[in-house]
N, C-alpha and C positions, 0 to 999 in steps of 0.2 A: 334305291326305291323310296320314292316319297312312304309318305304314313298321313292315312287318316283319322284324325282324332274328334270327337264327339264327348261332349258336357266335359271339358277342358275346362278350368279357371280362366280367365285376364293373363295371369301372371305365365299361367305353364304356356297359353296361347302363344304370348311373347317368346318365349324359351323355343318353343319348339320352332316359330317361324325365324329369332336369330337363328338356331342350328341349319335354315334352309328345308325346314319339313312345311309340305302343304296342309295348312291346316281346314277342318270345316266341317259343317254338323250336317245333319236332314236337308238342309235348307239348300236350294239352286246355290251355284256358286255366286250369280249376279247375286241374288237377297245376304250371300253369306259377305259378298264385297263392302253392299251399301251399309248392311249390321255395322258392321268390326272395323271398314274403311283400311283392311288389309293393307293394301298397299300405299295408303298414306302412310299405317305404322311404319311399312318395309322401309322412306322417305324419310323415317324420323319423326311423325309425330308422335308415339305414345302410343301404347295397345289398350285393349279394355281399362279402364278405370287407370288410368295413367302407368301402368306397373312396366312398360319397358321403353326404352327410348334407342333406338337404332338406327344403320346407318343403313341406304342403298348397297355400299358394298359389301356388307354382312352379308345381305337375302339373296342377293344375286351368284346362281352356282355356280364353282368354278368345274367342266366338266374336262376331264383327263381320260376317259372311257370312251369306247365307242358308239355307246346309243346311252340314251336318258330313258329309265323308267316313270312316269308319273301318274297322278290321278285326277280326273274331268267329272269336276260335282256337277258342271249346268247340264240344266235340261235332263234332270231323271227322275225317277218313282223317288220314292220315302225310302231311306236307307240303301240306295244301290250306288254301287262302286262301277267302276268300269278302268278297263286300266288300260293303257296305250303305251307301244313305247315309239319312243322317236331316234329313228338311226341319225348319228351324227358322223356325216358322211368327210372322206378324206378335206374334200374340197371348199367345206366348212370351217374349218379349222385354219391356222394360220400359215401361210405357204414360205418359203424360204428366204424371199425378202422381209417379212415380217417377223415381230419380236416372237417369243413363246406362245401369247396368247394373245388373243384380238376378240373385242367384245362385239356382242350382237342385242340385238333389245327385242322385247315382247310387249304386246298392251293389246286390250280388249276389243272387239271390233261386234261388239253388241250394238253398241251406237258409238263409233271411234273420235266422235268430237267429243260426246258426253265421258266417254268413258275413259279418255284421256285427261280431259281438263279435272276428272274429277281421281287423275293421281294413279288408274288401274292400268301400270307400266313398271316397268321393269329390263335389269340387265341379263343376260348369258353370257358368260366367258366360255371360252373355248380355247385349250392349250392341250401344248402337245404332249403325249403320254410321259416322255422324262422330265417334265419341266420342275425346276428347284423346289420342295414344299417351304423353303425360310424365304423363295419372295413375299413380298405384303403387295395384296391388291384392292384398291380403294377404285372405286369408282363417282364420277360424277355427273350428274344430268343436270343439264343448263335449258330450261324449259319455264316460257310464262307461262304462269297456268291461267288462262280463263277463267273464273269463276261462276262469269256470266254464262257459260256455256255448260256449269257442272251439274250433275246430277242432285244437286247438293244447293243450288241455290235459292229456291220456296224455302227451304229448310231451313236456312241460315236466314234470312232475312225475315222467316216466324222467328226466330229463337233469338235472333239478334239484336233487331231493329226497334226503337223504343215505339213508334206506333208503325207497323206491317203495311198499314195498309195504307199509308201514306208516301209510302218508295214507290218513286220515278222510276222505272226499272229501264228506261230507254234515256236516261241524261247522261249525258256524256261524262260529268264529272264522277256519277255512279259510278258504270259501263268501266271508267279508267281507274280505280279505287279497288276493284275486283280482278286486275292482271297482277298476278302475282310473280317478280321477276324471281325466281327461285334458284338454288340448286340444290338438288336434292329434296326440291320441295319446301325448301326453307329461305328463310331472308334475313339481310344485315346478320352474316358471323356466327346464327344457330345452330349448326352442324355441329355434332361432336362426334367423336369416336377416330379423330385423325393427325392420330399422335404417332410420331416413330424415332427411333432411335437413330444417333448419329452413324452411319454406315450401312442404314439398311437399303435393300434395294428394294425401290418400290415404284411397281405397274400403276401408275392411272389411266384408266379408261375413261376416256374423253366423250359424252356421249350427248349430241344436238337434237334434239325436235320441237319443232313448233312450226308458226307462219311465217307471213314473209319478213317477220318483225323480229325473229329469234337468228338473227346472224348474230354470232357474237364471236368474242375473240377473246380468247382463255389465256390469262397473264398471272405467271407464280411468282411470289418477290421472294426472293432471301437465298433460290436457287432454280439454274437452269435445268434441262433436261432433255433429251436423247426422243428422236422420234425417226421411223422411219419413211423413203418415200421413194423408192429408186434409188436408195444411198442411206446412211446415217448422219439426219442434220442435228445441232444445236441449239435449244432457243430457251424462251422464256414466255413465250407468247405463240399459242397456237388458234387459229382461224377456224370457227366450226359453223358454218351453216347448217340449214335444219336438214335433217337425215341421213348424217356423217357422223361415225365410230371412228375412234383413233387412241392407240394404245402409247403412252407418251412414260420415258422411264426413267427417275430420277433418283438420286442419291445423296441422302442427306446429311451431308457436314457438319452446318453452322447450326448451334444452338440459339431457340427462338421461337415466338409466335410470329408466324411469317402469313402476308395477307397475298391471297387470290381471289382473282373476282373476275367478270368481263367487262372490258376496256372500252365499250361503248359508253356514251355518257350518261344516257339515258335510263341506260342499265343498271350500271353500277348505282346511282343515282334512287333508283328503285329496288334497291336491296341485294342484288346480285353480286355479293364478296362474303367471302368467309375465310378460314384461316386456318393452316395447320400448324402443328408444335413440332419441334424436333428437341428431343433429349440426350442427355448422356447414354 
């Protein structure tokens, strides 16, 4: 069961949403999103006053149970909880041709363009009740974020822009300076927290959305990896159009900072590569 916490610090805020607790005060959920920008920290940027820095696959639950309990701050009085639980039925979960676990995503559908581009998204895993606790599962989202389209953009162009009121907000070269090619919400190699050791076996959840501009094609250097499809293939390079999930499981040998990014050129080109370590 989640937990709701109120006049929380920055810091414990951080703590309690790595552990995967919902956090949030008096305030609607949407007001407690735009505050805190929750799920950018969840992305990796930083919580309150810089004090935590985290990955999507930290925040994202892995659930092994057969229902989720949680808490829905939008849309209440001052102080009221409500609590929902959500069954998570057989057919959800990952069927026999499938590895352990297969992920699924959530995001805001207040205003789903607004509320996307401006980061309020997120994973679910879902794995089957035996599944190993020593896999490591990391996930990653391959999403331009619009800027132009965030809730977040008067904001940013007050706070930013050396005179405000002189942005073109319709010029193309603006307009294209505000797509942000990301993973994880990040760009050019900003990701941390995706470190593993040589021998571990570790789930990525492969995770696409955007327009028609977010096809991409997920390329790991330094090692291949196991995915399913009707059979167990091998590759190194997997294909993710926007609104395809895919659990891809790889095993790390070679010692290294090893680079992943997607293979379009444009893309990568625009920030979209980052890197993970493997150690002793």
């Amino acid at each position: 069961m989640s937990q709701v916490l109120g006049n929380t610090s920055g810091r414990e805020r951080c703590r309690m949403i790595q552990q995967g607790v919902r956090v949030g005060t008096k305030r609607t959920f949407l007001q407690e999103s735009r505050r805190f920008k929750l799920m950018q920290t969840a992305l990796g940027s930083g919580g309150e006053g810089g004090a935590c820095d985290l990955q999507i696959g930290r925040f994202g639950a892995v659930i092994q149970n057969n229902s989720v309990t949680f808490q829905r701050l939008s849309y209440l009085h001052d102080r009221e909880i409500r609590t929902y639980v959500w069954q998570v039925p057989e057919r959800s979960g990952p069927t026999s041709n499938d590895f352990e676990c297969i992920p699924w995503f959530y995001y805001s559908t207040v205003d789903m363009v607004k509320d996307l581009n401006s980061g309020l998204v997120g994973p679910l895993i879902v794995c089957r009740k035996d599944t190993k606790e020593n896999i490591v599962h990391r996930v990653l989202l391959f999403l331009i974020f619009d800027e132009n389209e965030s809730w977040y953009t008067e904001e940013n162009i007050n706070t930013y822009a050396q005179e405000p009121n002189q942005v073109d907000r319709n010029d193309i070269t603006f307009k294209r300076s505000n797509r942000m090619h990301a993973i994880n919400g990040r760009m050019f190699a900003n990701n941390q927290g995706l470190v593993f050791h040589v021998g571990s076996e570790v789930n990525w959840y492969l995770i696409g959305i955007g327009d028609e501009s977010g096809l991409h094609t997920v390329h790991f250097h330094g090692h291949s990896f196991v995915f399913t499809d009707m059979g167990a293939f091998r590759s190194d390079v997997y294909d993710l159009p926007p609104g395809s999930y895919q659990t891809v499981k790889m095993y790390p040998k070679d010692v290294g900072i090893w680079l992943f990014h997607c293979h379009v050129n444009v893309h990568i080109g625009a920030g979209m590569e980052s890197v993970y370590t493997v150690i002793e």
